[in-house]
C-alpha positions in Angstrom: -76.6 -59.4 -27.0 -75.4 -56.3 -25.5 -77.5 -54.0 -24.0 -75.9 -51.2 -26.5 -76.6 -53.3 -29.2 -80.4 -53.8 -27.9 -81.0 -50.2 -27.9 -79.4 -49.9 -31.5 -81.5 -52.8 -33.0 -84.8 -51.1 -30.9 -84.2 -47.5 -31.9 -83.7 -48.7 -35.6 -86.8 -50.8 -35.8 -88.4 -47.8 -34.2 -87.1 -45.4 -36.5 -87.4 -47.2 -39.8 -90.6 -47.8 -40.6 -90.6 -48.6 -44.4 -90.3 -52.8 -45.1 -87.6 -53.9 -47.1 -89.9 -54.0 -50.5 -91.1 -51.1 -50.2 -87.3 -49.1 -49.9 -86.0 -51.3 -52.5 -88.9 -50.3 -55.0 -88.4 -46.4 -53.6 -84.6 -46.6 -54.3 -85.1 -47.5 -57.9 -87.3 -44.4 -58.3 -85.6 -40.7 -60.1 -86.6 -39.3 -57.1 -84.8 -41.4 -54.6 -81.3 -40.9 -56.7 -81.8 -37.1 -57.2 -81.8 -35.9 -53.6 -78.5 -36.7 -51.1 -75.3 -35.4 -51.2 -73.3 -36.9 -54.1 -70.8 -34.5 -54.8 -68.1 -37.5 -55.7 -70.4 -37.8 -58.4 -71.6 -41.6 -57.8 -74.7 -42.7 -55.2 -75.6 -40.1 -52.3 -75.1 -41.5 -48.8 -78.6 -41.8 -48.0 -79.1 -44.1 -51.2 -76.0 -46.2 -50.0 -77.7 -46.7 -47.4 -80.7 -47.3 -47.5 -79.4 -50.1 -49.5 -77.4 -51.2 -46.4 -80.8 -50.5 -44.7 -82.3 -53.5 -46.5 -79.7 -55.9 -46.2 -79.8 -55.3 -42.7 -83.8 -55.5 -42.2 -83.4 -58.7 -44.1 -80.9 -60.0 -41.8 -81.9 -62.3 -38.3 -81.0 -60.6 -35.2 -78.3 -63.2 -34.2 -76.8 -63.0 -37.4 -76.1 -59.0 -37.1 -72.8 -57.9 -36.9 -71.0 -55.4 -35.0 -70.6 -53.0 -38.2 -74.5 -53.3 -38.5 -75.3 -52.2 -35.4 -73.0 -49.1 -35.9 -74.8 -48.4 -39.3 -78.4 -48.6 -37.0 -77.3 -46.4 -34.7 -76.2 -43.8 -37.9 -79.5 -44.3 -39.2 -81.4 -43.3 -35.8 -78.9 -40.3 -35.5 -79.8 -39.2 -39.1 -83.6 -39.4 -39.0 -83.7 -37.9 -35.5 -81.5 -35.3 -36.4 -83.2 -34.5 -39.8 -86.9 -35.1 -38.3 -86.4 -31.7 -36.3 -85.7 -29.7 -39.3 -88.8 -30.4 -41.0 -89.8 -27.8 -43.3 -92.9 -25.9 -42.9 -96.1 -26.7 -44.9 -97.1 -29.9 -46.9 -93.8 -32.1 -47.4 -94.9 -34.6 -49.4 -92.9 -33.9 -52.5 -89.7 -32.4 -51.0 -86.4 -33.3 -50.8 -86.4 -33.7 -47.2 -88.9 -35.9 -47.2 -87.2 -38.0 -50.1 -83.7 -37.6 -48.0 -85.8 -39.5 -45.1 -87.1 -42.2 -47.3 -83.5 -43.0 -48.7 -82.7 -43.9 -45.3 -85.6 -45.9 -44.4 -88.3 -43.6 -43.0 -91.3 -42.3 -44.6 -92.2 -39.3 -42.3 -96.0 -39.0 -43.4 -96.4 -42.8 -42.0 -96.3 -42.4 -38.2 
């Protein structure tokens, strides 16, 4: 394996920290569909995938494929990116926090 795809598979591992019952039993939740851009009316990104998210945590590392690793590295880029904007005050019914969950990361674990 690559060394690219090393630091993909590490940063991803490091970033999500939710196991893959515990985002498949959040995705089912109201809460988990209402937040996320869906504007073409059908599942928000974030619930796609953290869908993909699970397939992928369920998945041996040899058995990864290229387009995987190029989904891990979206997910680190998302929840790095969205982890700076954190909202002030207690999050632990907001959106954003929600938004993070969708894609894997609970940011009140860590």
């Amino acid at each position: 394996m690559s060394d690219e795809r090393d630091d993909a598979y590490g940063g991803f591992h490091e970033a999500v920290n939710m196991t893959p019952a515990e985002l498949e039993r959040w995705l089912e939740t109201e809460e988990s569909r209402a937040v996320g851009d869906s504007s073409s009316g059908g599942e928000s990104a974030g619930h796609r995938s953290g869908r993909r998210v699970v397939q992928i945590l369920r998945t041996r590392k040899g058995e990864l494929r290229s387009a995987d690793h190029g989904h891990m590295r979206e997910v680190v880029g998302y929840i790095r990116r969205h982890l700076a904007q954190r909202p002030d005050g207690d999050v632990t019914t907001t959106p954003w926090r929600y938004s993070h969950m969708n894609w894997g990361h609970d940011p009140l674990v860590r």
